[in-house]
C-alpha positions as CSV (number, residue, x, y, z in Angstrom):
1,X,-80.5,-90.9,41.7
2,X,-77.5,-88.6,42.0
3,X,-74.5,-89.8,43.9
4,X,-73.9,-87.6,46.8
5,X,-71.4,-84.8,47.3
6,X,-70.1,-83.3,49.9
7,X,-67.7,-80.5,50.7
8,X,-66.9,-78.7,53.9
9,X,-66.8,-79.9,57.6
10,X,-69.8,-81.7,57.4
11,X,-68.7,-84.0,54.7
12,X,-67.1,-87.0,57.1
13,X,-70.2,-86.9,58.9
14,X,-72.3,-87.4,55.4
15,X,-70.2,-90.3,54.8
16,X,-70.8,-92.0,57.9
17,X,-74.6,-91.6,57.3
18,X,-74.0,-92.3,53.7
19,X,-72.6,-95.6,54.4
20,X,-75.4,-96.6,56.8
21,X,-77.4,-96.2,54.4
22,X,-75.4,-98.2,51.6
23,X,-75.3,-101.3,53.8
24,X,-72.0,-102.8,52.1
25,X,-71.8,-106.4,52.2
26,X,-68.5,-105.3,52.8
27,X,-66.7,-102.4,53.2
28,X,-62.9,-102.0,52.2
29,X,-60.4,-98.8,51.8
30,X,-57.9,-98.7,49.7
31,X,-55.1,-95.7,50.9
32,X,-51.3,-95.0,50.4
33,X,-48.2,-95.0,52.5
34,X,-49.1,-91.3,53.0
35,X,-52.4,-91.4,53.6
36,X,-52.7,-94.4,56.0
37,X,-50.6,-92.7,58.1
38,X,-51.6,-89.4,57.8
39,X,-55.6,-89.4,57.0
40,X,-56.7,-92.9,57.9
41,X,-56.9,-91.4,61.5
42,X,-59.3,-88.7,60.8
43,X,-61.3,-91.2,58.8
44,X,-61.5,-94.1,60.9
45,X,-64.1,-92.5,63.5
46,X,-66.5,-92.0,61.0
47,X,-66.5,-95.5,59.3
48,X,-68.3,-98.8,61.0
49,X,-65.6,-101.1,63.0
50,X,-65.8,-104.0,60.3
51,X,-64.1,-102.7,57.4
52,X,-60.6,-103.8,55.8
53,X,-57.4,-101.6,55.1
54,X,-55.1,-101.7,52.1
55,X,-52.4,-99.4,51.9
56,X,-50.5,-99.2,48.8
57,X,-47.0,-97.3,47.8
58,X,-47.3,-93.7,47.3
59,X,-47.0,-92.4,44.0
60,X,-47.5,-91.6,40.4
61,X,-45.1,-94.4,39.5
62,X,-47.4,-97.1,41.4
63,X,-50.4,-96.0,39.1
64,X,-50.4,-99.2,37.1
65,X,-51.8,-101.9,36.2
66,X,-49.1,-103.9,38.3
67,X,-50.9,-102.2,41.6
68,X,-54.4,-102.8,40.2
69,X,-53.1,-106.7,40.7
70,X,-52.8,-106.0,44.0
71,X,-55.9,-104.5,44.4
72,X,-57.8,-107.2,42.7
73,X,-55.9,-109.8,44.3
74,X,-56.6,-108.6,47.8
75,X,-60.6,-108.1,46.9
76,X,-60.6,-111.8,45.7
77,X,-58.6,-112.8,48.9
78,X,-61.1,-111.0,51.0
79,X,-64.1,-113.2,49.1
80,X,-65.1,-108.8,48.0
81,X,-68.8,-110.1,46.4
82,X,-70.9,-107.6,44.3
83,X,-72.5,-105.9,46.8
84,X,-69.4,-105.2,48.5
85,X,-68.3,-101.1,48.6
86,X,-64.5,-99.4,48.0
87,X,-63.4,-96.5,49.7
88,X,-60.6,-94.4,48.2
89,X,-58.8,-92.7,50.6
90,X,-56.2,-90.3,48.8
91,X,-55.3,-88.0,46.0
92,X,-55.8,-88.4,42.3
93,X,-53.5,-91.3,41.7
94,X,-55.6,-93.3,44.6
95,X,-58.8,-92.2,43.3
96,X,-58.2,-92.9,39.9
97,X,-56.5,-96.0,40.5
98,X,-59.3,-97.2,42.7
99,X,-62.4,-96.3,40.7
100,X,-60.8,-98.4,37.7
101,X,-60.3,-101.5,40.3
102,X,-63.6,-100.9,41.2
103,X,-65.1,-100.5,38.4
104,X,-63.3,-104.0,36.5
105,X,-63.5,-106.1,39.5
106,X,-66.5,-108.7,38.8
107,X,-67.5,-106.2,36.2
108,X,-68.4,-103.3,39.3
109,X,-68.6,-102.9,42.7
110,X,-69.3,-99.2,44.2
111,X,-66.8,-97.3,44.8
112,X,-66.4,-94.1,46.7
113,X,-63.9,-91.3,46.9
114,X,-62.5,-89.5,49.9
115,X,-60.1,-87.4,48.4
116,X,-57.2,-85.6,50.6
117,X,-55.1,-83.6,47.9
118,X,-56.8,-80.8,46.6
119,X,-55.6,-81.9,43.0
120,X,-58.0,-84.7,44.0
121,X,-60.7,-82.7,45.0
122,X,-61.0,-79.8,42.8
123,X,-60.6,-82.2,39.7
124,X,-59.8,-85.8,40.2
125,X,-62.4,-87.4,42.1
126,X,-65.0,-85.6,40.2
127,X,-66.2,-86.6,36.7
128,X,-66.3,-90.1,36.7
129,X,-62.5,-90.8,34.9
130,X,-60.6,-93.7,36.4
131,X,-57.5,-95.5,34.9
132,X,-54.0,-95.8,35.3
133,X,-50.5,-95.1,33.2
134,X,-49.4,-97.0,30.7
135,X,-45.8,-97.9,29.0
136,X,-45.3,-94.2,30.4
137,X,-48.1,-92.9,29.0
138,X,-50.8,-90.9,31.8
139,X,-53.9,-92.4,32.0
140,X,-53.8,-94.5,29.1
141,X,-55.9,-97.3,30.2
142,X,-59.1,-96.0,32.0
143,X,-63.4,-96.8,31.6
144,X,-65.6,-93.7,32.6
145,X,-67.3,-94.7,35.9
146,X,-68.9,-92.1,38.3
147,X,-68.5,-93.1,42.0
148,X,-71.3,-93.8,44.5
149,X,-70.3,-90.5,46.4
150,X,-67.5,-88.0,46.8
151,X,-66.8,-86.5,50.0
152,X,-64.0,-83.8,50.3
153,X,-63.0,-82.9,54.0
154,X,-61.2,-79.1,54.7
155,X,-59.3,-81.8,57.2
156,X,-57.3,-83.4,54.8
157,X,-55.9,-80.0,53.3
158,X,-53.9,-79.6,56.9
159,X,-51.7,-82.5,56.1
160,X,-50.5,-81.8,52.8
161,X,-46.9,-80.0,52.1
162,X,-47.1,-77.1,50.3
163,X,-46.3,-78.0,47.4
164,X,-48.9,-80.7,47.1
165,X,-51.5,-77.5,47.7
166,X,-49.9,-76.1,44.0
167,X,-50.2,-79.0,42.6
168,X,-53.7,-79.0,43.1
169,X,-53.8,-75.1,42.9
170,X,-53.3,-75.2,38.8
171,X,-56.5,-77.1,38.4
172,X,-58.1,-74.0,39.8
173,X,-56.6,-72.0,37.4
174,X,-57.4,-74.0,34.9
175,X,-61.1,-74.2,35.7
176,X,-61.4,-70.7,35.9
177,X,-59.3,-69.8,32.7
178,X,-61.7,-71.9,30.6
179,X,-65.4,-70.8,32.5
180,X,-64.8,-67.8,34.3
181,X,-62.8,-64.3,33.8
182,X,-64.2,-63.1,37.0
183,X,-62.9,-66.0,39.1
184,X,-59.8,-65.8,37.0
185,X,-58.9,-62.4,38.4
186,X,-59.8,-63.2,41.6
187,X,-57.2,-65.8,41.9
188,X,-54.6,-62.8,40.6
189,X,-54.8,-61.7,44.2
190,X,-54.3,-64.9,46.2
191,X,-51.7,-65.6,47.9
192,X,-50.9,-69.6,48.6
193,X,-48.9,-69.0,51.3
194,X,-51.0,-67.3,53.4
195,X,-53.4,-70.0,53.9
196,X,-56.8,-69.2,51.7
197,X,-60.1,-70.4,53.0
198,X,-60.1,-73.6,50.4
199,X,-63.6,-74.4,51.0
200,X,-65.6,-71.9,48.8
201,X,-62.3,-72.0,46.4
202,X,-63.0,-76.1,45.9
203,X,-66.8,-75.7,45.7
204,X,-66.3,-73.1,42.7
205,X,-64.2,-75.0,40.9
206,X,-66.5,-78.5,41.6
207,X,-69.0,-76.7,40.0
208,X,-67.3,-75.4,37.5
209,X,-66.2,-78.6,36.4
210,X,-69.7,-80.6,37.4
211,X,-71.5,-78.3,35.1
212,X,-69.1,-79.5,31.9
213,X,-69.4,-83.1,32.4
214,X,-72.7,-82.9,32.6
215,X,-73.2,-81.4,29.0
216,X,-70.5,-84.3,28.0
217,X,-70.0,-86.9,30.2
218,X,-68.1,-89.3,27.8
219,X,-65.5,-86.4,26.7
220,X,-67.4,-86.2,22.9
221,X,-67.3,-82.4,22.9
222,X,-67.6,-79.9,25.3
223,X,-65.4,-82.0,28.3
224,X,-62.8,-81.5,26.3
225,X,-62.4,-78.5,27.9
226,X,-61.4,-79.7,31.1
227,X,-57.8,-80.6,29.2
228,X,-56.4,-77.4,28.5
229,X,-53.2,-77.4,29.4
230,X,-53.0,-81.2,29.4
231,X,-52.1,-82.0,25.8
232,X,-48.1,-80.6,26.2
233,X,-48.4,-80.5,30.3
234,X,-49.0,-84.3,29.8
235,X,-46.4,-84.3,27.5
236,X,-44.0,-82.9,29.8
237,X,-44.9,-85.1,32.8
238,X,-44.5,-88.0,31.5
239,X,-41.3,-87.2,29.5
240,X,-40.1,-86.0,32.9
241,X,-41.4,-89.6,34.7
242,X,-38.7,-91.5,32.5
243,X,-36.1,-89.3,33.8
244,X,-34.5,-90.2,37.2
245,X,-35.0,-87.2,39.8
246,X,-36.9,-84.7,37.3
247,X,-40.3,-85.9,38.1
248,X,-42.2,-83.1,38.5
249,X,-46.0,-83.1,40.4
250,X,-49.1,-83.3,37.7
251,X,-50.1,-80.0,38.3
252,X,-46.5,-78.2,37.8
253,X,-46.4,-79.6,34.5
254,X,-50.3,-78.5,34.0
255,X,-49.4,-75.4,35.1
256,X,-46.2,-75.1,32.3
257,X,-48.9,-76.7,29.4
258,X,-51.0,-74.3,30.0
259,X,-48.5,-71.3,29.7
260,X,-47.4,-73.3,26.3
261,X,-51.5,-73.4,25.3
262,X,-52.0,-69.8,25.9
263,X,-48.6,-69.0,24.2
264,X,-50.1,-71.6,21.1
265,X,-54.1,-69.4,21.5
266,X,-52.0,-66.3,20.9
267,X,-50.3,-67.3,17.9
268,X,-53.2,-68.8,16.5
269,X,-54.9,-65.3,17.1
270,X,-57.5,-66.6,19.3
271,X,-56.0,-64.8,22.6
272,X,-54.4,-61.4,23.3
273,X,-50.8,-61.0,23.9
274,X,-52.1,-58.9,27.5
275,X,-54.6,-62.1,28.6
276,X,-51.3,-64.3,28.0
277,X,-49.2,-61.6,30.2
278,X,-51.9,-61.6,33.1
279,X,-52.0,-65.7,33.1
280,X,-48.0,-66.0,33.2
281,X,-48.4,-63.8,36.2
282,X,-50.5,-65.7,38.2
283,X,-49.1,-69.0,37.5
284,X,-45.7,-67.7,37.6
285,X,-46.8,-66.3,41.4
286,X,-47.1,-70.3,42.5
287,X,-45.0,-72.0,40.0
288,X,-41.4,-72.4,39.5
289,X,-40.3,-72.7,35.8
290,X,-39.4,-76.5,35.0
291,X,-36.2,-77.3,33.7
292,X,-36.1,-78.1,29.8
293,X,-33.3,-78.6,27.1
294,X,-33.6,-77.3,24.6
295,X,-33.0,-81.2,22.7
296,X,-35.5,-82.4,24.4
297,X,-38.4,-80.3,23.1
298,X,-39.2,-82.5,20.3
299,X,-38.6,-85.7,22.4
300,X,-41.5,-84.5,24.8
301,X,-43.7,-83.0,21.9
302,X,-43.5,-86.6,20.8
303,X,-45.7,-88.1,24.0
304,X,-48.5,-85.7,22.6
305,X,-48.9,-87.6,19.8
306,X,-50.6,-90.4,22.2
307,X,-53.0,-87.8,23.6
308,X,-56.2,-88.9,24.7
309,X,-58.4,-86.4,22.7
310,X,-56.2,-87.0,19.3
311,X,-58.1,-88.6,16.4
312,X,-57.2,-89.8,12.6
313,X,-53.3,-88.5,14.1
314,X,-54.2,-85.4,14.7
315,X,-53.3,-83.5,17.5
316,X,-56.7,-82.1,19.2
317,X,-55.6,-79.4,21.6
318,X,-57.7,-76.6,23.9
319,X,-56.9,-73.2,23.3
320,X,-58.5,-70.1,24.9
321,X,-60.4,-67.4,23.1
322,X,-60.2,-65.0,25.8
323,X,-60.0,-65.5,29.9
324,X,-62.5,-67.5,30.9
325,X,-63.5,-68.5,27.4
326,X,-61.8,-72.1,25.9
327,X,-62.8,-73.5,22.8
328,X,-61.4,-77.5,22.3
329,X,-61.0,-79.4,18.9
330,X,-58.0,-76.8,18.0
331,X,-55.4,-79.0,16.0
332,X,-51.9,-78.3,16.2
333,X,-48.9,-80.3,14.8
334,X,-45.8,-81.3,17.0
335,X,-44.0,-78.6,15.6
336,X,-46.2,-76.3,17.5
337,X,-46.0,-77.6,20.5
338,X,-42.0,-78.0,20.4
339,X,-42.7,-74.1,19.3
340,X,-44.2,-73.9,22.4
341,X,-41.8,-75.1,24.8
342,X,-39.5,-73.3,23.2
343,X,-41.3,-70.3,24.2
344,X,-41.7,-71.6,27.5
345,X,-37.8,-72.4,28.1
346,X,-36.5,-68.9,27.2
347,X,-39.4,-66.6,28.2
């Protein structure tokens, strides 16, 4: 049976019939300082009075297996059985974080995701990936585990800062830069600021990304795709985590990887030097550039090396071919992708 998913106005009101229907032993949410305070209240109608709150600190730096403790300690406090149901109330770090507790503690409960970012709901809470970071490394520890529904409220969207909406923003891109020109050029004309309608944008790119993992749900072959811009924008992000105020949000550094990809497809010969003009214009449109030294290029082409897709030490990267058009399994060396940030610095 296929998990639900909703996405619009009407998907609170699924959940609340979804979760009649589940009949949870027990029903617990798991949200962060930001959340609780900010989305719990636009949940809380549409959820049945017995249910249990755990609110958690805020942040890519609590995705770890420290805070999956808590989570499991607090389920196993609660006497959570089997049959029991957790709700994820948050972005990607919630979501992910969550759907790993859930899917360890006493080997699986259901779990499912309310996501409020739209990082979360344009990529993260779709797909079935949970896990959290590891000795700095971003999502190093994880299992594959789809969720028992996804519902992604327009609601949520309202009580994000802007730059949470970019952050989310360069999944789009990426979604359309790997499946769809047309979609691609569509996004050259939109404007962030000016409030798009972000429901038709999220089911696009949902679909977009639903209609990979379900040629490759395991990440074998053509997933893959999904990480383009991941191997060096990983690479940056979690350089930039072990340095003290030059975090940068997941999606700025996705949106820098994948100007460093498309800078690595044209030298490969895969892209045109025009495509890789027309993509620095859109994402330069949303995204500052990221600060980086010139000696620490190789330092952060080093965290590439512990990519997820790598095998035999190889670095397995994916490139584009053309707008709309990536191809995955493309291996590059760390001198390429210090190449690459290179270009990145002084373009």
């Amino acid at each position: 049976m296929t998990a639900p998913l909703a996405i619009g106005p009407e998907a609170l009101p699924a959940l609340a019939e979804f979760l009649a229907h589940a009949a949870p032993s027990r029903l617990f949410v798991l949200a962060d300082t930001n959340t609780a305070r900010a989305c719990y209240p636009l949940l809380q109608p549409h959820l049945p009075p017995a249910h249990e709150l755990l609110t958690i600190e805020a942040g890519e730096a609590y995705k770890t297996l420290a805070t999956c403790e808590l989570v499991w300690s607090w389920l196993t406090a609660q006497q959570a059985d089997r049959h029991a149901l957790l709700l994820c109330l948050g972005g990607g770090v919630v979501t992910d974080l969550g759907g790993f507790c859930a899917a360890t503690y006493k080997r699986g409960i259901r779990c499912v995701g309310v996501p409020t970012s739209l990082l979360a709901q344009v990529d993260a809470a779709v797909g079935g990936k949970t896990g959290v970071d590891f000795q700095g490394f971003k999502n190093h520890i994880g299992v594959f585990q789809e969720p028992a529904g996804v519902f992604m409220a327009p609601a949520f969207l309202a009580t994000l800062p802007p730059e949470e909406l970019r952050s989310g923003y360069a999944e789009v891109v990426k979604h359309a830069l790997i499946a769809d020109a047309a979609a691609f050029e569509a996004l050259r004309g939109l404007d962030l600021a000016a409030a798009p309608a972000w429901t038709p944008i999220i089911r696009h790119s949902v679909a977009i990304k639903q209609g990979i993992v379900a040629q490759d749900p395991h990440e074998r072959g053509p997933r893959k795709l999904l990480n383009f811009g991941h191997t060096v924008g990983h690479a940056i992000e979690s350089y930039l985590l072990t340095q003290p105020g030059r975090e940068v949000r997941h999606g700025e550094a996705i949106a820098a990887g994948m100007v460093c990809e498309s800078w690595l497809s044209v030298r490969r010969g895969l892209l045109p030097a025009a495509a890789l003009g027309a993509i620095e214009q859109v994402i330069d449109a949303s995204f500052a550039p990221i600060s980086i030294l010139t000696l620490e290029r190789e330092l952060i082409a080093a965290y590439a090396t512990h990519d997820k897709k790598n095998e035999a030490g190889r670095i397995n990267c994916t490139l584009l071919a053309g707008i709309g058009q990536g191809v995955f399994d493309q291996v590059i060396t760390l001198a390429e992708v210090a190449d690459s940030l290179a270009y990145y610095q002084q373009r």
